[in-house]
N, C-alpha and C positions, 0 to 999 in steps of 0.2 A: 244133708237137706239142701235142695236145688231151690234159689230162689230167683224171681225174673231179674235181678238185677244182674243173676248170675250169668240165664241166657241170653240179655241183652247186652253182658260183656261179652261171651259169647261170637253174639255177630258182630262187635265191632271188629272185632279182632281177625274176623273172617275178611268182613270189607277193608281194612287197611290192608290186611293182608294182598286181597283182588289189587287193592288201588298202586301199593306197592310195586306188584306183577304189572301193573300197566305203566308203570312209570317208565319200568327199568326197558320193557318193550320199547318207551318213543323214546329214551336216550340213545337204546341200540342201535335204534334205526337212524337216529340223528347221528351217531356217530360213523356212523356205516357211509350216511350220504357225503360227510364230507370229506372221510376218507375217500370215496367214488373221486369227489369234486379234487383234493390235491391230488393223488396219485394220475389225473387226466391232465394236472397242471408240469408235474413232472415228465412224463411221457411228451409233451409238445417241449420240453426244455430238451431234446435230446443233445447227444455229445455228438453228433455231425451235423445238425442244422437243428435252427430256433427257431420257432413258430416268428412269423412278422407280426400276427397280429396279437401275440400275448407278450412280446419285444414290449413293441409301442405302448400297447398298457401299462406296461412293469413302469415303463422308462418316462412315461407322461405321469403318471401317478405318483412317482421317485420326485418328479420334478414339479408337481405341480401345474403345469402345461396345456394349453389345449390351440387348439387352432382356432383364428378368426372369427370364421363361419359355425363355430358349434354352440351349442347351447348348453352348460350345465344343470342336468338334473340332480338337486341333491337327493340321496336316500331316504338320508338321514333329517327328519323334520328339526332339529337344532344346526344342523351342518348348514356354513351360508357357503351360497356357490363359490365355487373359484372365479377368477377374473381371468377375461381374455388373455391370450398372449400379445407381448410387442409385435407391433407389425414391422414384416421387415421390409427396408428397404422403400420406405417412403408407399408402400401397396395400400390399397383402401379394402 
């Protein structure tokens, strides 16, 4: 004997099911994009020349660094800016 509670387990099971299939869809794709994203990070690291401008990133980032005139935007709304670099050499 089929009762609603039955077919109302029924559809849950269908729609977790759906919900599941959609999960695993936007990890695949999220994993996909940032694989995209290192593997273009790789390819500018090449073994005869290094990107200058993913250099400076690496290496400003490494170091905490910024030049004078920039402005940090944090991402991160808990992140507090970085602070200017020393200036060198007595420069305003």
């Amino acid at each position: 004997m089929k009762t609603k509670f039955a077919d109302y387990e029924g559809q849950s099971e269908k729609y977790y099911a759906e919900m599941l299939d959609r999960f695993k869809d936007q990890a695949r794709k999220a994993v996909t994009k940032k694989q995209n994203e290192l593997q273009n990070r790789v390819n500018l690291l090449g073994r005869q020349r290094v990107d200058p401008d993913l250099a400076d990133e690496y290496v400003r980032e490494k170091l905490g660094v910024m030049h004078p005139d920039e402005i940090a935007i944090p991402m991160d709304p808990a992140e507090k800016p970085a602070a200017p670099a020393p200036k060198a050499d007595g420069q305003r």
